[in-house]
BATI-84491 format. One record per residue (C-alpha): x, y, z; residue in one letter. Coordinates in steps of 0.5 Angstrom, whole numbers, padded with zeros to 4 digits, always signed. Layout:
% residues N
XYZA...
This chain:
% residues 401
+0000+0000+0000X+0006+0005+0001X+0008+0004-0005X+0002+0006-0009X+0001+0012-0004X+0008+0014-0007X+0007+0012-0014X+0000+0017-0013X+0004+0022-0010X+0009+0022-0015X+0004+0023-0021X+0000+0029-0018X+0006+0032-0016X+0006+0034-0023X+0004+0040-0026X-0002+0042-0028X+0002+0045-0034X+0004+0039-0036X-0002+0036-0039X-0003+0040-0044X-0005+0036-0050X-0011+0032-0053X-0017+0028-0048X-0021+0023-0051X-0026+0019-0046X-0031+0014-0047X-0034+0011-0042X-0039+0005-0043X-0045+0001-0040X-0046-0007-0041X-0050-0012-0038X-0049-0020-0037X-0051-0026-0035X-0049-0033-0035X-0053-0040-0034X-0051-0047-0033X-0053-0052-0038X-0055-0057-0033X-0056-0058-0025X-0059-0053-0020X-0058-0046-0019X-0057-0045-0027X-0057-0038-0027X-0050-0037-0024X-0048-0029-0026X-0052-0023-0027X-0047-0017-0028X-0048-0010-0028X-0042-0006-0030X-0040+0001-0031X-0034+0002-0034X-0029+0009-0038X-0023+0009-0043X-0019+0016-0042X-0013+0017-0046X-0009+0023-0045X-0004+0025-0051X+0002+0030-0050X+0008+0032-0054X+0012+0028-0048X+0007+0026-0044X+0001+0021-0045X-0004+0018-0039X-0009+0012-0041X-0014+0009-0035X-0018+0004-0037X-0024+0001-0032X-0030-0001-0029X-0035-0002-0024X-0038-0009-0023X-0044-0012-0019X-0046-0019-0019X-0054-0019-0017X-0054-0026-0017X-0050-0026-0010X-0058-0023-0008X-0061-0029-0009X-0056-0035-0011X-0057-0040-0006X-0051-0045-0008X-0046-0040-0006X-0041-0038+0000X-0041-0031+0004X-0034-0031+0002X-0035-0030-0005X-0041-0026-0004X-0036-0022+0000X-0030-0023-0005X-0034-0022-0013X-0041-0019-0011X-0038-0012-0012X-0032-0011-0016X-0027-0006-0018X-0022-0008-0025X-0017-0004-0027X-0014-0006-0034X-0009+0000-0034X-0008+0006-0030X-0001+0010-0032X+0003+0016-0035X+0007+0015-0041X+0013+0020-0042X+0018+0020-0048X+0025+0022-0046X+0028+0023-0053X+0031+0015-0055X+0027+0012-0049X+0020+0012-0046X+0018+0011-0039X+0011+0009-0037X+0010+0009-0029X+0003+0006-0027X-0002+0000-0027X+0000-0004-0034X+0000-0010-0037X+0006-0014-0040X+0005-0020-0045X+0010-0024-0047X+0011-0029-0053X+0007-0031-0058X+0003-0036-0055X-0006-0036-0057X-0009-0036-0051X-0003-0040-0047X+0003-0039-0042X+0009-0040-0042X+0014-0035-0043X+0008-0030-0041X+0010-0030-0034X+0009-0022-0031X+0002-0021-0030X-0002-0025-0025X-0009-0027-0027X-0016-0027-0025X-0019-0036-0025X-0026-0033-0022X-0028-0036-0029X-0023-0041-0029X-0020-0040-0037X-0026-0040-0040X-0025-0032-0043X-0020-0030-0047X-0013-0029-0043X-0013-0022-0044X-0020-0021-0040X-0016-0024-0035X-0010-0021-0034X-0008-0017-0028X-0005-0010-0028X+0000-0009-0024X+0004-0002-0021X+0010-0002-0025X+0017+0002-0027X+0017+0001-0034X+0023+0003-0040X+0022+0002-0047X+0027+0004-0052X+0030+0001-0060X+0036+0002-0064X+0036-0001-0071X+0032-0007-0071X+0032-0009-0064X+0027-0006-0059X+0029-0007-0051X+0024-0007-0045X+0026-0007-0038X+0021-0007-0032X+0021-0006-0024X+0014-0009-0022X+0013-0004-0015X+0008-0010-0012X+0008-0017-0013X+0002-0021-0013X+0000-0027-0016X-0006-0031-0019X-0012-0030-0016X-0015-0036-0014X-0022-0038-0015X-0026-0036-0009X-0028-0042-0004X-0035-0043-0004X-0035-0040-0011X-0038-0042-0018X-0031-0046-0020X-0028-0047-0014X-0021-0052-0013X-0024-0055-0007X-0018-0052-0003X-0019-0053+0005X-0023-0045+0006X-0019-0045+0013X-0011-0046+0009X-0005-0040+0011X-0002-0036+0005X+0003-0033+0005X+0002-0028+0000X+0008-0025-0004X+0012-0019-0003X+0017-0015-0005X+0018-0013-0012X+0020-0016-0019X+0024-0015-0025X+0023-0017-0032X+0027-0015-0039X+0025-0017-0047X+0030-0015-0053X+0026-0016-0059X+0028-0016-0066X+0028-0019-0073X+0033-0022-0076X+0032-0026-0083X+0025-0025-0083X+0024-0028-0076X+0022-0025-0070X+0025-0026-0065X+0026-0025-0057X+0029-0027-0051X+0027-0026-0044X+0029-0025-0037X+0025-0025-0030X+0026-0026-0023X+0020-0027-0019X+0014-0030-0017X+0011-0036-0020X+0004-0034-0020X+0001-0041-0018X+0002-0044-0009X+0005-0050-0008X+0000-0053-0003X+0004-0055+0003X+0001-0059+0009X+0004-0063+0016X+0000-0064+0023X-0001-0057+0025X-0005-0055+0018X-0005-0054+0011X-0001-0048+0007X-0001-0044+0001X+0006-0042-0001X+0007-0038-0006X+0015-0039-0008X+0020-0033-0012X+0024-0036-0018X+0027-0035-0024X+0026-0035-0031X+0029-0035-0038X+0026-0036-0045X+0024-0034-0052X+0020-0034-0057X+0020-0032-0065X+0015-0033-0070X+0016-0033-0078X+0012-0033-0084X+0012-0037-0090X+0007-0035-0094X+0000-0035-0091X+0002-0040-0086X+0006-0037-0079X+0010-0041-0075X+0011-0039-0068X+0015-0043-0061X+0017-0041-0055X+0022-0044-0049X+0023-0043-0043X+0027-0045-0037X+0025-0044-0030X+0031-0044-0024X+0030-0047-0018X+0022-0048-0019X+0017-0049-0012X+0014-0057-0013X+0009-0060-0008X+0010-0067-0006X+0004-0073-0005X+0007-0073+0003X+0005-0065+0005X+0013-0063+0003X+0015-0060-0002X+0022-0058-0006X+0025-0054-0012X+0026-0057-0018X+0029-0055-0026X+0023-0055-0031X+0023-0053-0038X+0016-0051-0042X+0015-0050-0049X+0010-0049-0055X+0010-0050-0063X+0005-0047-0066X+0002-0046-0073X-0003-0040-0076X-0006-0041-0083X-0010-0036-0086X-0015-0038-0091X-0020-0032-0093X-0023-0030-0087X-0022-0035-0083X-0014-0035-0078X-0014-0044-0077X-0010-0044-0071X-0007-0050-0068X-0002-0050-0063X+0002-0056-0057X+0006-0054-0051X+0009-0059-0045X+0014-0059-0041X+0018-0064-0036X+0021-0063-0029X+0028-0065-0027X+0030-0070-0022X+0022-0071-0022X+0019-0077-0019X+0013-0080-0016X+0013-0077-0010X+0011-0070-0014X+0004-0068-0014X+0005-0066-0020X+0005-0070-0026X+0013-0069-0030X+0010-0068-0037X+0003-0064-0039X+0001-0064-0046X-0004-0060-0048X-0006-0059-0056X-0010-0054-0058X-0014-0052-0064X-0018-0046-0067X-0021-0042-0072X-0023-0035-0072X-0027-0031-0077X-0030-0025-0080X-0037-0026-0082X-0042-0020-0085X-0037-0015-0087X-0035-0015-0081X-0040-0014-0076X-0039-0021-0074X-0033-0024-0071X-0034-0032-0070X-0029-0036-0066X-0030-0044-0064X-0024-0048-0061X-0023-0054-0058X-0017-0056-0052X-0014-0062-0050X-0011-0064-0045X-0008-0070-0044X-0005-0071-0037X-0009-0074-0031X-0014-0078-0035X-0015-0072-0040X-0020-0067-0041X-0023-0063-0046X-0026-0056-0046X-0030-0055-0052X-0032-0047-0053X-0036-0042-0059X-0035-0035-0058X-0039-0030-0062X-0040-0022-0063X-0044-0018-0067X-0043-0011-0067X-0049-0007-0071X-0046-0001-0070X-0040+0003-0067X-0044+0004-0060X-0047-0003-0059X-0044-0010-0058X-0047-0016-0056X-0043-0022-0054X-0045-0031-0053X-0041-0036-0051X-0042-0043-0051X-0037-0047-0046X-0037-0055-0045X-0032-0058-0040X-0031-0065-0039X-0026-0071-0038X-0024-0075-0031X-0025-0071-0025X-0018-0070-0025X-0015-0067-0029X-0015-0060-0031X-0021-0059-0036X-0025-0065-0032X-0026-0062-0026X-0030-0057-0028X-0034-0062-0033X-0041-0061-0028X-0040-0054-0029X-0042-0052-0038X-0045-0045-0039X-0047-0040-0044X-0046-0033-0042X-0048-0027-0046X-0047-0019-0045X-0050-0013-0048X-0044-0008-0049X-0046+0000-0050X-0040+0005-0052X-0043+0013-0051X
């Protein structure tokens, strides 16, 4: 919290004078809803929400601030769900970007709450490390719905074909696990520790192109995002552990076809053992992917897996996890619609599969209306199937001013 009060603090020292330049705003109304396909209590959400896009462009200085107010009304009258989410989800603030942007000559600082994506990855994770995401939805959206902002020092410069990016996250956090009692719930014990992260972070990216390819190489040292469960006779714990990584990506066309990969190694990474203890272990992680236009339509495939050094059965955590995506996307219409179906395997704990259309019809530039379709199943454990009570249709109604 001091932190953020000096980030402020630093923000409004600056002059009135300063801001001299264009304002653009547009704030929004949207209302959604989403309902199970089977079981009771169907109608699992009902959000109502405010939100504002305020950009700010000046000859050295710019300010973007993205957000909105949320609130659920079926936290009134959902039997099914726990105090703790009511508490936690009924009525929420999402701030997707809130920071100034200076340019200083050959390099730009951005200070603020702010995204980073890393890689090259379509809605998966491997190299894509910095922010930590929202699982009050578990996967169901795409990743950047998600995604957290996080306060951070941010330096951006170029030279020829490379471009280098370096940053100071100000305030740890990590991913923000479904609340107990809530609609995708991990069955966690609700009375479990945390030691939550603390501290700062630090990331930096060098991109380039070099024979037709992008490329870039990664470096960060911090938090994994995701607890290692921990527990002996006095209780059960949620640790949350600091490592490093190293990666790279790149991406190369051949004609309407786009390869894409990524790799990386993570130091020293946090793993839970079957008997409550847990110890730290090498692993690498890496992603082939595939794109290929045809018309209207971007066909998508991709597999990541990984392995863990030193693994053995004593590990709570499976040594490989194969995962095969498969998606196409397209623009209907004359482009007032845009359609995407995908389908995601994955392949570890007795498989899973999550089976999702998504559709958006924008009539005009003011209104859009939004429906999705997600279907889970697989064993109860694994990744996917866990979930496999829980398919949905979820549909909003969006209105820019």
């Amino acid at each position: 919290m001091r932190r953020l009060i000096s980030t402020f603090a630093l923000i409004c020292s600056i002059p009135a004078a300063t801001f001299a330049g264009e304002w653009y705003h547009q704030p929004s109304i949207s209302l959604s809803a989403a309902q199970r396909l089977h079981g009771e209590d169907q109608l699992t959400s009902q959000v109502n929400a405010l939100g504002l896009l305020l950009e700010f462009q000046g000859s050295t200085l710019s300010a973007k601030f993205q957000g909105r107010v949320e609130y659920d009304s079926a936290y009134d009258w959902h039997d099914g769900y726990s105090d703790a989410a009511k508490d936690e989800y009924q009525s929420r603030l999402w701030v997707d970007d809130a920071y100034l942007r200076w340019f200083a000559g050959s390099v730009d600082l951005s200070l603020g709450y702010q995204k980073v994506v890393w890689g090259q990855a379509d809605d998966l994770r491997v190299v894509d490390v910095v922010n930590p995401l929202d699982l009050k939805d578990f996967v169901l959206f795409d990743i950047d719905d998600y995604r957290m902002s996080l306060p951070m020092l941010r330096a951006e410069t170029s030279f020829g074909n490379w471009s280098l990016d370096g940053m100071w996250i100000l305030d740890a956090k990590a991913n923000e696990l479904p609340a107990s009692g809530s609609e995708f719930d991990l069955g966690l014990p609700s009375d479990m520790s945390t030691n939550e992260p603390s501290g700062t972070e630090v990331g930096v990216r060098l991109q380039g192109f070099v024979a037709d390819t992008d490329v870039a190489f990664y470096g960060f040292h911090g938090y994994n995002d995701m607890p290692v469960i921990s527990f002996d006779l006095t209780g059960v714990s949620e640790d949350f552990h600091r490592e490093s990584m190293l990666g790279t990506s790149l991406s190369r066309p051949f004609g309407p076809v786009v390869m894409r990969g990524e790799w990386a190694f993570f130091h020293q990474r946090e793993f839970g053992y079957i008997d409550g203890s847990h110890s730290a272990h090498h692993q690498q992680q890496w992603l082939v992917g595939v794109d290929y236009l045809m018309g209207n339509w971007l066909i998508t495939g991709q597999y990541s897996d990984r392995r863990i050094a030193g693994w053995n059965d004593m590990l709570a955590t499976p040594e490989k996890d194969p995962l095969y995506t498969l998606s196409a996307d397209g623009q209907l219409a004359s482009d007032t619609i845009a359609l995407r179906i995908a389908v995601s395997h994955s392949d570890s704990l007795g498989g899973g599969q999550l089976y999702q259309s998504k559709l958006t019809y924008r009539p005009s530039a003011n209104w859009a209306w939004q429906l999705n379709i997600d279907l889970l199943d697989g064993e109860e454990t694994n990744f996917f199937g866990q979930f496999q009570d829980n398919d949905r249709i979820w549909t909003s109604v969006t209105y820019t001013f």
